[in-house]
N, C-alpha and C positions, 0 to 999 in steps of 0.2 A: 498584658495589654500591649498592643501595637503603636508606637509610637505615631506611626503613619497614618495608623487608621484616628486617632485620635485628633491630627491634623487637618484630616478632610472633613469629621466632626466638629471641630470648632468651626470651620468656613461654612458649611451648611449652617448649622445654627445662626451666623449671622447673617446667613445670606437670606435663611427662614424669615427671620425676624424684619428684616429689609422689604423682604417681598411684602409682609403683611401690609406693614406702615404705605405700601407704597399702594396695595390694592385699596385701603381706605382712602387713599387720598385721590384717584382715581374716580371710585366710585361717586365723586364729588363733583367731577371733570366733569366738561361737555367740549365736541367738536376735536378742531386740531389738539388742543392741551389731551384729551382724553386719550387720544389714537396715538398720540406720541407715548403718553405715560405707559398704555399697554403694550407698546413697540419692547420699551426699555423691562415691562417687568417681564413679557415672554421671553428676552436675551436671558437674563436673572433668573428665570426657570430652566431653562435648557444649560444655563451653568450649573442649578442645582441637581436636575438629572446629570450632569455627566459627574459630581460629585459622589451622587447615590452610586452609579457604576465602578468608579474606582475604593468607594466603601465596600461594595460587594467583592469585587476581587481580591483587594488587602484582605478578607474576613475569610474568603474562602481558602487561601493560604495558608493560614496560620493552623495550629492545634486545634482536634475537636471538641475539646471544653471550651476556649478561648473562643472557637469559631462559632458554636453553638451559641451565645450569650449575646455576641455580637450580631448573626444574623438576625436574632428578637428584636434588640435594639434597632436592628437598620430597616427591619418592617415598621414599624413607628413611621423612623425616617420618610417611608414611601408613602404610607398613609398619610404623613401632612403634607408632603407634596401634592398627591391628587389632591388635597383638599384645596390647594392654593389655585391648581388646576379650574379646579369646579368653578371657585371665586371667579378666576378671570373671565373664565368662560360667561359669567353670568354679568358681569360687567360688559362685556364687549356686546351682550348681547343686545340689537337691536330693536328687537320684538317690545321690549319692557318702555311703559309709558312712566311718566313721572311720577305717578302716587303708586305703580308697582316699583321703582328705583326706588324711591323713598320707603316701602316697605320693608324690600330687601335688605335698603343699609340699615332699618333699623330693628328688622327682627331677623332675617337670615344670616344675614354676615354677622351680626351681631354673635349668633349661633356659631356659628361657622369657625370667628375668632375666639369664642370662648373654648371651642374643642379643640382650636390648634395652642391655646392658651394650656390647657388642662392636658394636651400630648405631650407637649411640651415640657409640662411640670413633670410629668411620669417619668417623657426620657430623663429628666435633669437626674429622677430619684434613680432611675436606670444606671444612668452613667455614675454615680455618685458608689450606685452597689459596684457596677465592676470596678470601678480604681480602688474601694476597701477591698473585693476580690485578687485583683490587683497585685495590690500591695502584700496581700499575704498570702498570694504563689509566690514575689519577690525574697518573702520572708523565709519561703521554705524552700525556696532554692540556696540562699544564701546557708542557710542551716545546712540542707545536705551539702555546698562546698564545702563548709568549715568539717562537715565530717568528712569526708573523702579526702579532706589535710591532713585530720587526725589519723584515720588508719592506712595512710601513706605513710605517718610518721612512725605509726606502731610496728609496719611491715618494715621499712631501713632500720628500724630498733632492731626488730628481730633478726634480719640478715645479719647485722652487725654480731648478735650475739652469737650465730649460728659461727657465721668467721672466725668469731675467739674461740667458743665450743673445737672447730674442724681445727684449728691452731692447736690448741691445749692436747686434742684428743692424738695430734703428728709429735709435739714435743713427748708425750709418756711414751709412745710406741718405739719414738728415737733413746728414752733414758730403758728401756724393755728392754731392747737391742743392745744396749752398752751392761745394761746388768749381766745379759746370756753370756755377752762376751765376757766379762769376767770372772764371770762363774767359771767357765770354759777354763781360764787361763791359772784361775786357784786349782779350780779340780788340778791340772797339769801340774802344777808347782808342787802340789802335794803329793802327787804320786812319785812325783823325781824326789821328794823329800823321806817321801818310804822305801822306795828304790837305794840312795844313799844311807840309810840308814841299816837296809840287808848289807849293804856290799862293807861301812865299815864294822859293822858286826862279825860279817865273817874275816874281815883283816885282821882284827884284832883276835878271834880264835884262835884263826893261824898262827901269829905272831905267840899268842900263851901254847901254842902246842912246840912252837918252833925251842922254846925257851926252856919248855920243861924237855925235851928231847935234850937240849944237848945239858942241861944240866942233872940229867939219866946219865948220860955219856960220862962225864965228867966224876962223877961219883962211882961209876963202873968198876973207875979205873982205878 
């Protein structure tokens, strides 16, 4: 609900309620009192149409659910206007002798106030559904923020874990790397260890061939 449109609504309303009180007290009038009083309620109407327009444009603004609800509402609105309309009209009107005025105030306006009495009631139950309407789009807006927290929080969880994940996955590939490398460097150690191991194998051959040569020699003689 539009806070603004809800602004120009309460000023109508009182301005509705204003006007009535002041057509019944009118319809009472005669002479200057009576042309003054209708002076003052047609200023009081033409404040309340320039209300009903800036209600129409605040309503057409907004959302089409919002705006839908609202423009129902602000037909009401219009309808007890003209009806205030009609009233004045028939009070200003000249034509009417005293026992037609007096029939009027007591069976037309009478009429007339009980259907802006009974519009009235409607808008109030109107207005009353959209603030419970209201209140629980508020409801379910606030709901979907506090979700869109949540799974904001759940995606920086995930990034986060993804981080340690791409971290953990660079430290094995760096211990992969250091493992090759020393494989690498056994292999090598081993093979100079088998290598060492032909060359004093054959030293020592030579040395028992060198030995028993000259102790050949030796006994020859």
């Amino acid at each position: 609900m539009s806070e603004v449109f809800e602004g120009y609504e309460r000023q109508y309303c009182e301005l509705s309620a204003n006007l009535s009180k002041k057509c019944t007290a009118a319809g009472a009038l005669t002479g200057e009192q009576k042309k003054q009083k209708l002076s003052d309620i047609r200023a009081g109407v033409e404040d309340a149409e320039a209300l009903i327009r800036k209600m129409d444009l605040e309503a057409r603004s907004l959302q089409p659910n919002v705006k839908a609800v609202l423009l129902a509402k602000l037909r009401e609105y219009k309808s007890d206007l003209n009806n205030l309309k009609s009233e004045v009209k028939r009070i200003a009107s000249g034509n009417l002798n005293a026992a037609a005025r007096d029939e009027l105030l007591e069976s037309g306006m009478a009429d007339t106030l009980t259907a802006s009495a009974d519009q009235r009631s409607r808008l109030m139950m109107t207005t009353e559904r959209l603030n419970q309407s209201s209140d629980r789009i508020k409801d379910s807006r606030r709901t979907m923020l506090e979700t869109e927290e949540l799974g904001v929080s759940i995606l920086q969880d995930l990034h986060s874990q993804r981080q340690a994940l791409l971290h953990a996955n660079n430290t094995l590939h760096g211990v992969d790397d250091n493992i090759g490398k020393s494989k690498k460097i056994l292999t090598a150690i081993s093979r100079r260890m088998s290598r060492n191991k032909w060359i004093i194998g054959t030293i020592i051959a030579i040395l028992i061939i060198a030995i028993a040569l000259v102790l050949y020699f030796k006994l020859a003689k």
